[in-house]
N, C-alpha and C positions, 0 to 999 in steps of 0.2 A: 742850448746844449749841443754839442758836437758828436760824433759819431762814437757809441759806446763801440770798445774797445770785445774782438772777437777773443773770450778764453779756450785754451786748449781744450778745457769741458765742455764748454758750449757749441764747438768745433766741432767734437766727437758725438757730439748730440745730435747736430745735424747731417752728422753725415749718413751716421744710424739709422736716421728717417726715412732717408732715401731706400733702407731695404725695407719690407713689410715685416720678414721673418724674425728680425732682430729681439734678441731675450733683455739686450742692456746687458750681456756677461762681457761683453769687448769693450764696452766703456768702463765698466769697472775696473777691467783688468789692465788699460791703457793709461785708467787715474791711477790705479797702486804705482807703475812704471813711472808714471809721472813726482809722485809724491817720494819714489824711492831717489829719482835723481836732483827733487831739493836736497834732499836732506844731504846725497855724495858731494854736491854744488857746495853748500854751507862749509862741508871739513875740506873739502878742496881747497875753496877760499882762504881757508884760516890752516892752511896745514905748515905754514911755515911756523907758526904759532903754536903750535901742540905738537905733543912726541907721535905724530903719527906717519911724521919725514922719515923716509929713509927706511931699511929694510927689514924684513918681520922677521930675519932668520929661521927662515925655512925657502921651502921650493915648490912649485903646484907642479902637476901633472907632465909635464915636459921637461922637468928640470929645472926651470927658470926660476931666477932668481925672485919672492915676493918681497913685495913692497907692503908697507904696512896700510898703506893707503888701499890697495888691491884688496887685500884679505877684508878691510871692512868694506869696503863697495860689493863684497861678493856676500857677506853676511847680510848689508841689506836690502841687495836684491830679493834673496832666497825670502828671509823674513817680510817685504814686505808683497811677497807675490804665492806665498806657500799656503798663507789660512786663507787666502780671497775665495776659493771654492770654483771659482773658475777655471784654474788649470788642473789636469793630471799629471803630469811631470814637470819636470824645470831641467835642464842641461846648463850647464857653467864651463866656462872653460877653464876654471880654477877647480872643477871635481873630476876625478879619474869617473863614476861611472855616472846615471842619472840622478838626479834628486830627488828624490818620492814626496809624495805624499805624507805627511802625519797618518798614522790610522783612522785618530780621532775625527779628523776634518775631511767636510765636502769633497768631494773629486768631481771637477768639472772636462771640458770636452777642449781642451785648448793645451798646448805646450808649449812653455817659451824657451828659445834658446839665446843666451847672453855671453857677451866678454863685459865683468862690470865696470875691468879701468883699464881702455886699452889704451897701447901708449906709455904704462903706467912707469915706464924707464925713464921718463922727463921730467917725472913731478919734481925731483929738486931743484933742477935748473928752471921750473915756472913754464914749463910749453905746456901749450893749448892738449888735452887729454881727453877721453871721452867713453861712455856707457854705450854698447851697441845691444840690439836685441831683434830678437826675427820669434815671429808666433805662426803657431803651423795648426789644424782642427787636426784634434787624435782620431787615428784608424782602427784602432783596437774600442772591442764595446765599452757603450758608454756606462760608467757608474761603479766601474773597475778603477781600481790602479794602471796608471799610465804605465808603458816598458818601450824598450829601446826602439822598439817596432814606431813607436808614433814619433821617434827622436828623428831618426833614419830615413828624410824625405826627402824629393827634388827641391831645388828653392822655388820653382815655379807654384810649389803647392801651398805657398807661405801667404797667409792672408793677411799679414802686419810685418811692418819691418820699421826700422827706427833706428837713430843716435839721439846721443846728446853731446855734444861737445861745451866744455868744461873749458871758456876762454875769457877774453877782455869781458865780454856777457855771457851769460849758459844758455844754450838755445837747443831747441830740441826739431828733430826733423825727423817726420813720421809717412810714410806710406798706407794705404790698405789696398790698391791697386788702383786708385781713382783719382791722380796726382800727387802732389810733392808738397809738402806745405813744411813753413816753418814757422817758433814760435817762440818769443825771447824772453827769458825770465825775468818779469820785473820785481826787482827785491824791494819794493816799498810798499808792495802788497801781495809780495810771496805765489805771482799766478804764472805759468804761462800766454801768453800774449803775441795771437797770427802776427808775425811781422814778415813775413814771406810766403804770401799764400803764392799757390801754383808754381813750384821752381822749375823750371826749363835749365839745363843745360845745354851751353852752345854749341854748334853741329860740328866746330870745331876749334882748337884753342891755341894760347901759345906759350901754355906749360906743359914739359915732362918732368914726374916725377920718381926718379929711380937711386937706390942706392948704387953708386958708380964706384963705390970701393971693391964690389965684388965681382967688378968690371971681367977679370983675368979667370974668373970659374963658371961667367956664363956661356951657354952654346951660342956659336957664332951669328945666328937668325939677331937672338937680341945684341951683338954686339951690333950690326950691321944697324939694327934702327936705331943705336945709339948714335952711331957713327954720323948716320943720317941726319938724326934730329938739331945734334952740333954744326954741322956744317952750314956758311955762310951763303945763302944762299935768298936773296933779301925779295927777289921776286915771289920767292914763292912763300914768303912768311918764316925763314930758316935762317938763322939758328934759333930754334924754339928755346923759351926761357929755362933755367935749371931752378927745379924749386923742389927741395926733400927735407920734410920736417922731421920724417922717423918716427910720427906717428899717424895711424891711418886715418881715425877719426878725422885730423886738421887737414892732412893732405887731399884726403876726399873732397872735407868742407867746401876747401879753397877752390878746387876745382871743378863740383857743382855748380858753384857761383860763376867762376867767372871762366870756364872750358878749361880742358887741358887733360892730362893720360896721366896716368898711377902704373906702374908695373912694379909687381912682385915677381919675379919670377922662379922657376928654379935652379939651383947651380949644383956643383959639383964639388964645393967646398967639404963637402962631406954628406955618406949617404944617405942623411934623412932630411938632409935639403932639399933632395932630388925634385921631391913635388912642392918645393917654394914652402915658406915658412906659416903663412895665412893658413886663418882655419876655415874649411868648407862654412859648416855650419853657426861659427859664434862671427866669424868679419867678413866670408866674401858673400857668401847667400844674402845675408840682407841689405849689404852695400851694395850687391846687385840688382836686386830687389827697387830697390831705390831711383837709382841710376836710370834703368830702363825706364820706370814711370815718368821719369825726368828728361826721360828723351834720349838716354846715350846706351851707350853698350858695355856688357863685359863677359869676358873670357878666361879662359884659362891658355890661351892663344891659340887653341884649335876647336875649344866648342865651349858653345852659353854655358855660362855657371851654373845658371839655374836651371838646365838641365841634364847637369850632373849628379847621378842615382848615388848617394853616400854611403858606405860598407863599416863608418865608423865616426864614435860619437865625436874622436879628436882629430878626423882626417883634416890634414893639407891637402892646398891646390895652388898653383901657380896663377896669378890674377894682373889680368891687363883691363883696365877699368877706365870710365871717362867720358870725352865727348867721341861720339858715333865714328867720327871719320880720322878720328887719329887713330882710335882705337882699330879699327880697319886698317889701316896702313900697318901698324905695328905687329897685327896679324899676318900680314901678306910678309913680313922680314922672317916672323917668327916662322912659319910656315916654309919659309924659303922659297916663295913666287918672286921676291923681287930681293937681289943684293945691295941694291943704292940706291 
């Protein structure tokens, strides 16, 4: 026999062990996660094939336009993370405010916060899309109803963070502060499956990834690392490659794996850009989260993400994300220590 294959359950089992204090309430609550994003995998897969392409005609919380695929990945999140007893609250980035508890059911000590389809503006055209989620221990006494208070943390204080990207394979990629693992869905026996244990991100890479349409409304700091990062320049590894999927989930993916910078930033195209379009708490906290266990850094280009004190359950932040030493340079433009 050859080496049995490690499942994402059996992953989380052992990783469990290693505390003494452990209840089993974080493995259950990492399997619902888990089981919620077969099931987004399956309609994903098949959603060319069922009416659930294309728009739900309505708009969530920002205006934005939903997608019908959206609206159910955010139905079974909720559902399949609301009766587990584990959590007291849930946050969405598809709900104006948090999502309670049932009465009737448990209230446990944990809050998840999620985007259930980010990205969710490609599903017609078939790009890679993805489930993010960041879980934080509530502050408020335990055995009560969760409130915005346990919503409303640093990311630093987040004890689980995760995606799943929804691509050529569904693979899921989880944190608890103790490395970066990853885990690929095998559909002929419906498990998650370690196929990237320990991810390290390289110290530095030779992708940026930036929307360059909105080139003319950014402050000049990011233009200049633009300017930079283009420039021919073969000694020193320059012109860095141009790679912008438009959706965060893939473009992160990509650049876990194999190095490179993600910048969001904010512009001036209008003023609720001001603070970049990312949400603190549903896409840059846990992709930060992540990141660092993986060795790189992120910013909002003058201070760690994750120690930024959040004033609101749908705040934006400007995110400059990736490997360590680009991500450093890009700060030093943004910053304006260096113009070239």
């Amino acid at each position: 026999m050859g080496n049995f294959v490690t499942t994402l359950n059996r992953h989380i089992i052992e990783q469990e062990r290693k505390h003494p204090k452990a209840t089993g309430a974080f493995t259950a609550l990492l399997t619902d996660i888990a089981t919620a994003a077969k099931i987004i995998s399956y309609h994903v897969n098949k959603a060319g094939l069922m009416d659930i392409l294309g728009g739900a005609g309505g708009t969530n919380v920002f205006g934005e336009h939903q997608q019908k695929l959206d609206v159910f990945a955010n139905e079974v999140m909720v559902r399949a993370l609301v009766h587990g007893g584990k959590l007291c609250a849930l946050a969405s980035e598809e709900s104006e405010d948090i999502i309670e508890i049932p009465k009737d059911y448990p209230v446990g000590k944990y809050v998840c916060c999620f985007d259930p389809l980010d990205g969710s503006s490609n599903i017609d055209a078939n790009v890679s899309i993805g489930t993010i989620f960041s879980i934080l221990r509530r502050v408020t006494p335990d055995g009560k109803p969760g409130t915005v208070e346990d919503v409303l943390q640093p990311g630093y204080k987040q004890v689980c963070a995760g995606y799943v990207i929804y691509g050529s394979s569904t693979m899921m990629v989880y944190t608890t502060g103790n490395g970066v693992y990853g885990f690929t869905l095998d559909p002929s026996y419906g498990e998650f499956v370690l196929s990237h244990p320990d991810i390290k991100i390289p110290k530095k890479g030779k992708i940026y990834s930036i929307n360059e349409s909105y080139f003319d409304y950014w402050d000049e700091g990011v233009k200049n690392y633009v300017r930079w990062a283009k420039k021919a320049v073969p000694e020193d590894g320059r012109p860095l490659n141009s790679r912008y999927i438009g959706s965060l989930v893939a473009d992160f993916h990509r650049n876990l794996l194999y190095g490179g910078i993600f910048l969001y930033p904010g512009d001036n195209k209008s003023p609720s850009r001001k603070h970049g379009k990312l949400r603190l708490l549903y896409e840059a906290n846990p992709m930060a989260f992540i990141v660092e266990q993986a060795g790189g850094r992120a910013s909002d280009g003058y201070q760690r993400i994750l120690d930024i004190q959040p004033t609101d359950i749908h705040q934006r932040t400007p995110l400059v994300i990736g490997s360590e030493e680009d991500v450093k340079i890009a700060e030093d433009f943004i910053q304006g220590k260096r113009t070239e």
